[in-house]
C-alpha positions as CSV (number, residue, x, y, z in Angstrom):
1,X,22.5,7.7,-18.2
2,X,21.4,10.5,-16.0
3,X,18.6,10.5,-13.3
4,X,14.7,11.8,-15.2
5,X,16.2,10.6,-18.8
6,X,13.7,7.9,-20.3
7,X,15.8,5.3,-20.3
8,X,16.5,5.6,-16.4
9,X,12.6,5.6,-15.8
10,X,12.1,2.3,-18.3
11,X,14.7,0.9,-16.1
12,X,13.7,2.0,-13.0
13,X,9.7,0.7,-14.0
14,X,10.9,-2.7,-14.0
15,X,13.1,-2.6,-10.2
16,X,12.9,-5.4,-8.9
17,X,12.1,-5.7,-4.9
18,X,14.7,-8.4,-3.1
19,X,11.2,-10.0,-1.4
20,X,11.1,-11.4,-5.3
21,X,14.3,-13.2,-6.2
22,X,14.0,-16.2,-5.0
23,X,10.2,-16.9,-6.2
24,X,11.8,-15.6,-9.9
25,X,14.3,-18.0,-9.7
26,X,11.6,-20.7,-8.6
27,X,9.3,-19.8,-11.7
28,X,12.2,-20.1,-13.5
29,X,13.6,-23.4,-12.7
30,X,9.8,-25.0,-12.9
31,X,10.1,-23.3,-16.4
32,X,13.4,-25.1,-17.1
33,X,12.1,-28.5,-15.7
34,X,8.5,-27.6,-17.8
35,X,10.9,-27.4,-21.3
36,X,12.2,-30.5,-20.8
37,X,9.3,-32.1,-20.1
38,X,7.1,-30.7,-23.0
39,X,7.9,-27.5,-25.0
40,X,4.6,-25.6,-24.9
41,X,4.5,-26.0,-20.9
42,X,7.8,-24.4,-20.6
43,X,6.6,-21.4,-23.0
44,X,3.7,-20.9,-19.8
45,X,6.6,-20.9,-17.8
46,X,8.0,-18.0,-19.4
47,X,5.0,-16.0,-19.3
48,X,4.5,-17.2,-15.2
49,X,7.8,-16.4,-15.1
50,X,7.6,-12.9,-16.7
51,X,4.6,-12.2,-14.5
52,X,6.4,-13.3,-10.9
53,X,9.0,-10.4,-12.3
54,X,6.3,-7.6,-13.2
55,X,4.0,-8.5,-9.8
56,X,7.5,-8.0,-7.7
57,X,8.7,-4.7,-9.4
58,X,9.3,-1.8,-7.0
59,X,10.0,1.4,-9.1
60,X,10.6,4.5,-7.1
61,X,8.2,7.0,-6.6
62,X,8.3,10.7,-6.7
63,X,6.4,12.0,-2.9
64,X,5.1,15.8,-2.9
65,X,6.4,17.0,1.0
66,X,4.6,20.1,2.3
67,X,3.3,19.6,6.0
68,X,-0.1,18.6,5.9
69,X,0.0,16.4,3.0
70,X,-1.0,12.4,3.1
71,X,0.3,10.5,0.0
72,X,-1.2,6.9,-0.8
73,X,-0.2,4.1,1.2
74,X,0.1,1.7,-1.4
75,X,-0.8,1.4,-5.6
76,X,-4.4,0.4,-6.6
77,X,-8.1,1.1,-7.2
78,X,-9.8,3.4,-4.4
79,X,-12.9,0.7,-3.5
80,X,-14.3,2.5,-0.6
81,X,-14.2,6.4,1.2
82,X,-16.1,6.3,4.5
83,X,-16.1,6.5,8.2
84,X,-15.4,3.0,10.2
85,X,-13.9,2.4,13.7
86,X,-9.8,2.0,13.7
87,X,-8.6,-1.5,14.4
88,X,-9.5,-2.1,18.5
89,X,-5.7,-3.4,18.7
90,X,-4.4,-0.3,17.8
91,X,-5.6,1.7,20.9
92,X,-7.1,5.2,18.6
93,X,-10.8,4.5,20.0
94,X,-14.2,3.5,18.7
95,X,-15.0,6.4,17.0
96,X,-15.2,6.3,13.3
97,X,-12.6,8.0,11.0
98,X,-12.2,8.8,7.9
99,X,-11.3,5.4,5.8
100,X,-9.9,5.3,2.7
101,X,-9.4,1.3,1.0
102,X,-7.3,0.6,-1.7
103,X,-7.8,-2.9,-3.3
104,X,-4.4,-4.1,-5.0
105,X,-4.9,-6.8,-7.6
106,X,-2.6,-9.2,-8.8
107,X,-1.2,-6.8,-11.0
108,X,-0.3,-4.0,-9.0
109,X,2.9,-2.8,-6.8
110,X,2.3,-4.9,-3.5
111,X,5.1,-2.2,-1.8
112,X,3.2,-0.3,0.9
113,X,4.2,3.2,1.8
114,X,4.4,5.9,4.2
115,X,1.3,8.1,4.0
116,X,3.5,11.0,6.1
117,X,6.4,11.7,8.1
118,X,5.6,9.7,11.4
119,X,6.7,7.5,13.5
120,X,4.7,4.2,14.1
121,X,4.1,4.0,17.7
122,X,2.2,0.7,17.3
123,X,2.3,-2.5,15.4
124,X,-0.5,-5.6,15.9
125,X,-0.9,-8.9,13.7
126,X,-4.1,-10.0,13.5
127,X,-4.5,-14.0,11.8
128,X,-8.1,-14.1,10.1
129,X,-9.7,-15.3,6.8
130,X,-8.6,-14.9,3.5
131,X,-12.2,-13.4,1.8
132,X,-11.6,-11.4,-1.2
133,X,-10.0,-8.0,-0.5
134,X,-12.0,-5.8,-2.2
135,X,-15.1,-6.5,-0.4
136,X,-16.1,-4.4,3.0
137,X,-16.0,-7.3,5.4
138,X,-12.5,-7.5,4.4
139,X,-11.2,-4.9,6.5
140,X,-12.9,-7.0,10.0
141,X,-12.5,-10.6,9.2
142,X,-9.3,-10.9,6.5
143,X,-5.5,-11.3,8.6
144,X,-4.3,-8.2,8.6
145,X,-0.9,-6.1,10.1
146,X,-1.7,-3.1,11.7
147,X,-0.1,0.2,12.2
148,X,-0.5,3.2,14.2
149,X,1.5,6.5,12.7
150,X,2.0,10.0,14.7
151,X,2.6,12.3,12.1
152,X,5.8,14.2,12.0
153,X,5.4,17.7,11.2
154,X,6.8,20.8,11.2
155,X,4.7,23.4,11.8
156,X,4.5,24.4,15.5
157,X,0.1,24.1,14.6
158,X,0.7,20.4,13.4
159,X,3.4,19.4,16.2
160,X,0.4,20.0,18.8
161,X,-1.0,17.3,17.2
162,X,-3.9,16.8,14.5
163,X,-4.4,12.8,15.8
164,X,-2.5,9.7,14.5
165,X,-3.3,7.8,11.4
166,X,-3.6,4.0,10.8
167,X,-2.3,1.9,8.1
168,X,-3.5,-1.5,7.6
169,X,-2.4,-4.5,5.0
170,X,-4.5,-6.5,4.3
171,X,-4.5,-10.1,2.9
172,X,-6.6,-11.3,0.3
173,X,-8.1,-14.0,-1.5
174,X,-5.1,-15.1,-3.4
175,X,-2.5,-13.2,-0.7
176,X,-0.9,-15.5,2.0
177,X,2.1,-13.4,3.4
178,X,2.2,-10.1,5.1
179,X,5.6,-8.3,5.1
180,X,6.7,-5.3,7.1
181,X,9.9,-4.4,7.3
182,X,9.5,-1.8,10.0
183,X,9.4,-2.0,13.5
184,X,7.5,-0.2,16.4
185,X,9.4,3.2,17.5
186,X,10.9,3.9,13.7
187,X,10.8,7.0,12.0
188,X,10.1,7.2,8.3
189,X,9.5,9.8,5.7
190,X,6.5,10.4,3.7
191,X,6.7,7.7,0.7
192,X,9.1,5.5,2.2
193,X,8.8,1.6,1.8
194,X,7.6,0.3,5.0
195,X,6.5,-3.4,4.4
196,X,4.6,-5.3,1.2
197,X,1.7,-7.7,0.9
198,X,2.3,-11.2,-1.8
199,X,0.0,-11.2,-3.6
200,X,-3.9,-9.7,-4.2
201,X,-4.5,-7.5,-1.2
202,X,-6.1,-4.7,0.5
203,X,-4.1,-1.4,2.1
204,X,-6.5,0.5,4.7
205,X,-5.9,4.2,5.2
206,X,-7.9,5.8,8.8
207,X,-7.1,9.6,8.6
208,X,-7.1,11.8,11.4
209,X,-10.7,12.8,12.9
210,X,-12.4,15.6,10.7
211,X,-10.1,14.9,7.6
212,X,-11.8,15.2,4.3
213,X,-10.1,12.8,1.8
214,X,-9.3,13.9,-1.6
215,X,-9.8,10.7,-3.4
216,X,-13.5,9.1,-4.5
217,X,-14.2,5.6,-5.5
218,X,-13.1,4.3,-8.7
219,X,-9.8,6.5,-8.7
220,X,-6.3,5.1,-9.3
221,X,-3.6,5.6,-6.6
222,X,0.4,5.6,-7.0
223,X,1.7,4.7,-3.4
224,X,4.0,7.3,-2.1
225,X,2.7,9.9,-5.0
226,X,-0.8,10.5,-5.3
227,X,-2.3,13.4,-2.3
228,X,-5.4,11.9,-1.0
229,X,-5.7,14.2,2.0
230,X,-4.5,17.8,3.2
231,X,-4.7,18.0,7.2
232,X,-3.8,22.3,5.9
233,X,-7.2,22.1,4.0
234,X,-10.4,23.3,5.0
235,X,-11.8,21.4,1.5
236,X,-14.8,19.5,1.6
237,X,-14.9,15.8,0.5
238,X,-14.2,15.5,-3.4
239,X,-17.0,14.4,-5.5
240,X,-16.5,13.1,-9.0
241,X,-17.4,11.1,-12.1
242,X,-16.4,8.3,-14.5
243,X,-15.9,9.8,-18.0
C-alpha cells in the first residue's frame, strides 16, 4: 500500500492519538460489563465506544510551507475574526491583535497545531471556568494554556522580525484536560502537533500586529492545512458569504 493511495488515506482518517487508548479501552470494558448486565446497554456501549475512537483520531495533515504563511492551529468552525488584547501572561502588550477563534466541538480533531515555524518562547496555565467555548467571554474567563511563538523564517525581511504570535487552548463546557506536549524554548515546524485539548474546546489564534486574516466567520478549518494568514500579503481582510 503506498503513501496518497485511498486505502492509506481511509487508514490514515481513522489514526488514533496515544492521549486515547486508555479511555478506548475504558469505554470498552464499561461496554463489556454493560452486555452482561443488559444487552441493549452494551449496544450504547458500542456506539460510546465507537465515538471515544472517532473524537481521539489524529490523521496527518498535509501543511503548505512558503515563508509568510499561517496555517490553522487546530480543526473547527471559525466563531470569531477580530482585534482583542493577547493574554497579559504572555508578556506581547495591551494592544489589540488580530484574533482569530476556532470553536472545536465534540466531534472535531482536539490535536492543536503549529501555525508556523517558531519557537515558543513562552508557556502560561491559567485555571478559570468551564463556560461554553464558543462564546466571547470564553477566551477571558475559561482555563486556558497559553503560548507565545517567534516565527521562524527565512527571508532575511521576516528574520528582522514581523512580531510573535499567540496560541491559546482553550477549555470548554464539556472539556476538563489541557495537553501540551511542548515545552518552552522548542522549535517546531509549521503543522506540527504541539499539544491537544479533551474534549469540546476553543483554539485562540493572535496574529502579528497589522495582519489581515484570510478566514471569516462561519468557515471550516483543517489544523496544520488550511492558510488563514499571509504575513507576504498586502491583502485586505477577506469578506464572504453563506451559500
Amino acid at each position: 500500500m503506498r503513501l496518497g493511495t485511498p486505502e492509506r488515506l481511509e487508514l490514515d482518517y481513522f489514526k488514533v492519538n496515544r492521549e486515547g487508548w486508555r479511555f478506548i479501552a475504558i469505554f470498552a470494558v464499561v461496554t463489556l460489563l454493560l452486555f452482561w448486565l443488559w444487552e441493549p446497554l452494551g449496544w450504547l456501549g458500542v456506539l460510546a465506544t465507537v465515538w471515544c475512537v472517532f473524537f481521539f483520531r489524529d490523521p496527518d495533515r498535509v501543511t503548505p510551507i512558503r515563508d509568510g504563511i499561517v496555517v490553522a492551529p487546530a480543526d473547527g468552525i471559525v466563531v470569531q475574526v477580530t482585534d482583542a488584547p493577547p493574554p497579559p501572561e504572555l508578556d506581547m502588550g495591551d494592544a489589540p491583535l488580530p484574533r482569530i477563534s476556532i470553536f472545536l466541538n465534540v466531534f472535531d480533531v482536539h490535536v492543536n497545531r503549529m501555525p508556523c515555524d517558531g519557537r515558543i518562547v513562552r508557556t502560561h496555565y491559567r485555571p478559570g471556568k468551564f463556560v461554553n467555548a464558543a462564546l466571547d467571554k470564553a477566551s477571558v474567563d475559561n482555563e486556558r494554556m497559553a503560548l507565545r511563538v517567534e516565527p521562524d523564517f527565512q527571508k532575511p525581511d521576516f528574520q528582522t522580525g514581523q512580531g510573535d504570535m499567540a496560541v491559546v487552548q482553550i477549555a470548554g463546557l464539556v472539556a476538563r484536560r489541557i495537553i501540551l506536549w511542548s515545552n518552552q524554548g522548542d522549535q517546531l515546524l509549521a503543522g506540527q502537533r504541539f499539544g491537544m485539548i479533551r474534549f469540546g474546546s476553543r483554539t485562540d489564534l493572535y496574529l502579528p500586529p497589522g495582519t489581515s486574516p484570510l478566514v471569516i466567520p462561519g468557515q471550516r478549518m483543517i489544523g496544520g492545512e488550511t492558510v488563514v494568514a499571509d504575513l507576504a500579503s498586502s491583502e485586505a481582510p477577506r469578506a464572504g458569504v453563506s451559500r
